[in-house]
C-alpha positions in Angstrom: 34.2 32.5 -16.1 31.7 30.1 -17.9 32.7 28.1 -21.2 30.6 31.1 -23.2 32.7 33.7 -21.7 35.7 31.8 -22.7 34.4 31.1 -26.5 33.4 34.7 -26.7 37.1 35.4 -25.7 38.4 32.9 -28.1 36.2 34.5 -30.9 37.6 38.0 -30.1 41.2 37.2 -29.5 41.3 35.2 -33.3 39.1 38.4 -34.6 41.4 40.6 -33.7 44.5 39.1 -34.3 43.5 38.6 -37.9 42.6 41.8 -38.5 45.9 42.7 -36.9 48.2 41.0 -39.1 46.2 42.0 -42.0 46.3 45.6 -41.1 50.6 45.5 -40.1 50.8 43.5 -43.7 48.5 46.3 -45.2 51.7 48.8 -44.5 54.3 47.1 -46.9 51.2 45.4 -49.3 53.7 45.8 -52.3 55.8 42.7 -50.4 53.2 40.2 -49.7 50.7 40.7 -53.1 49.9 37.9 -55.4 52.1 38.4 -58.3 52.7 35.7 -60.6 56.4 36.1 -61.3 57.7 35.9 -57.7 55.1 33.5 -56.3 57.8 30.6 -56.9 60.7 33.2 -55.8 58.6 34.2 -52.8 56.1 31.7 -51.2 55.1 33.7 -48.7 52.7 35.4 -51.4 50.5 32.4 -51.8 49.3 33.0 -48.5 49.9 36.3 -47.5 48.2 37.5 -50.9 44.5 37.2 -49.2 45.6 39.1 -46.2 46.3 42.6 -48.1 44.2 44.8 -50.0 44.1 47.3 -52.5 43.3 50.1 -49.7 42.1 50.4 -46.1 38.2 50.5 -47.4 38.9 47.0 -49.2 40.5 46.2 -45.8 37.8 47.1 -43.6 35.0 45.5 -45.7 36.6 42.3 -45.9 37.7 42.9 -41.9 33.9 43.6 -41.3 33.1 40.0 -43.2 35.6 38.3 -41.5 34.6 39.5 -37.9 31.1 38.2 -38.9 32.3 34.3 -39.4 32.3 33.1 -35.8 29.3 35.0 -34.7 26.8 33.1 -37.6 28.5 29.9 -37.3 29.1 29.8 -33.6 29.2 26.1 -33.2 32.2 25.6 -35.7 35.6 25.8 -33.7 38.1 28.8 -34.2 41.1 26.2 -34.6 38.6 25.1 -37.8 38.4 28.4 -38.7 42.4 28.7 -39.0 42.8 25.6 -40.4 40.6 26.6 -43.3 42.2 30.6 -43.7 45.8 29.1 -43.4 45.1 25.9 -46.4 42.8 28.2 -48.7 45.0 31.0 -49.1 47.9 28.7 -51.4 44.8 26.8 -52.6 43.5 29.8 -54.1 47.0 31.4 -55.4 48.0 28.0 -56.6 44.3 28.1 -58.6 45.5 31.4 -60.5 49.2 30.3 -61.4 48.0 26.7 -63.2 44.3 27.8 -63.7 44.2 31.3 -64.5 47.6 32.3 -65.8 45.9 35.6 -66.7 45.8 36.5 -63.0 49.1 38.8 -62.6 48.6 40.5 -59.3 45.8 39.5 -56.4 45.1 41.1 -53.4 42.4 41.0 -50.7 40.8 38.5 -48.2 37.2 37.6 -50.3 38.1 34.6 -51.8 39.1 33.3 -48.4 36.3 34.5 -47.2 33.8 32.9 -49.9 35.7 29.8 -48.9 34.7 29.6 -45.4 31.2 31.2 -45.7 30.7 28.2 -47.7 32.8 25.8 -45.5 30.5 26.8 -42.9 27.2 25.9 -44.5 28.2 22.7 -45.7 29.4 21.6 -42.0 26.1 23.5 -41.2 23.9 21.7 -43.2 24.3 18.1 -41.1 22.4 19.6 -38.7 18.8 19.4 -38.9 18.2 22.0 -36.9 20.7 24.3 -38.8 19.6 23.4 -42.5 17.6 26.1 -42.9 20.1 28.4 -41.9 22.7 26.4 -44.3 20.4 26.9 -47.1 20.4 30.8 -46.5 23.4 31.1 -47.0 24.3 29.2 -50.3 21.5 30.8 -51.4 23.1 34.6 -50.2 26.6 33.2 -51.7 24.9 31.9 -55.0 22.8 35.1 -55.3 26.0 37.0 -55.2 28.2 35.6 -57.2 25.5 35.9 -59.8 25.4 39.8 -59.0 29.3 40.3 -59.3 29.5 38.1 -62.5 25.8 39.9 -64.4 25.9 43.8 -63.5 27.2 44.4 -59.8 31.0 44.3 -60.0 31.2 47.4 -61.1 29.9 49.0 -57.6 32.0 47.1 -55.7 35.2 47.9 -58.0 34.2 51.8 -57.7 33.6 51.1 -53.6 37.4 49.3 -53.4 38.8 51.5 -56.1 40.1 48.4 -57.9 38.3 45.9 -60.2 36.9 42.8 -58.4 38.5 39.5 -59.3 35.6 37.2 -59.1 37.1 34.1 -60.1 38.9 34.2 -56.5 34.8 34.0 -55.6 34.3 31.3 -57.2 38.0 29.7 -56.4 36.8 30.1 -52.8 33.6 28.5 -53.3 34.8 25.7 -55.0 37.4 25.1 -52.4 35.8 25.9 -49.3 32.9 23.3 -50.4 35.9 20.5 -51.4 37.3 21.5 -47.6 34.3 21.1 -46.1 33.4 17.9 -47.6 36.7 16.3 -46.9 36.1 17.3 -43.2 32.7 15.5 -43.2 33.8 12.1 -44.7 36.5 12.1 -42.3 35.1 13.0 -39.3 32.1 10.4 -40.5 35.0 7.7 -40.9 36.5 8.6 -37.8 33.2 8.3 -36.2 32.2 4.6 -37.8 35.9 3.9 -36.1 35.1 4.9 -32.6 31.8 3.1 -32.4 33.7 -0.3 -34.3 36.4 -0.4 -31.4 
């Protein structure tokens, strides 16, 4: 097997082990929900929150999304990838409990997912050769956060069957670009450190 066969694996076996766990949580969602009085009582809801849904069509578009992420950023490693789904999950919930105290119940994967989209782009966009690309999509992201928050949530919340929290959007934006930005001026320190030794 050659190192693309085994990156392809890699890519499948994270893919579908997300969407796994997702869809076995999915089962019992009322016991791993975002709600503000048990998130203290029951941390488990600050990351397992982003992993249900409000039904199995929320599930699969956010499953669908979520498959996508390795394919358009194929040079970004799936262990990055985890890192990022397993620190902006309680980022996120923590952002509605002392940000948003309106915020009583959350569920579903898009603010996650917002997060790394972005998280990609911003590693993406060190790259010469991958700007271009970069710039595509903050400009899809951008274009679509304006959509949700002017007159598109409304098709979405009918397509879901719930109304669309879109300040999870912008959550995930905001921390999947703070992420991303950490991982750059470290890996730029850790690089000035190699070359100094």
């Amino acid at each position: 097997m050659t190192i693309n066969d085994w990156n392809l694996i890699k890519k499948l076996v994270f893919i579908a082990s997300c969407a796994s766990i997702s869809a076995c949580l999915q089962v019992y969602a009322d016991y791993f929900i975002y709600w503000r009085d048990l998130v203290f009582r029951e941390p488990w809801r600050l990351w397992s929150a982003h992993w249900v849904h409000v039904g199995w069509i929320h599930y699969l578009l956010n499953m669908l999304a979520f498959s996508c992420l390795p394919f358009i950023f194929p040079h970004i490693r799936i262990r990055n990838f985890f890192f990022l789904l397993i620190v902006l999950a309680p980022l996120i919930s923590l952002s509605f409990y002392y940000i948003l105290p309106s915020v009583e119940a959350y569920a579903g994967l898009s603010g996650v997912l917002h997060g790394l989209y972005v998280a990609g782009a911003v590693i993406y966009s060190q790259y010469k050769r991958e700007r271009k690309f970069a710039l595509l999509v903050f400009s899809l992201i951008l274009a679509k956060l304006l959509w949700e928050n002017t007159i598109g949530q409304q098709g979405t919340a009918e397509l879901i069957g719930s109304p669309v929290l879109v300040e999870a959007h912008l959550l995930g934006v905001f921390w999947g670009t703070i992420l991303a930005l950490i991982a750059l001026v470290y890996r730029r320190g850790k690089i000035k450190i190699g070359t100094a030794i």
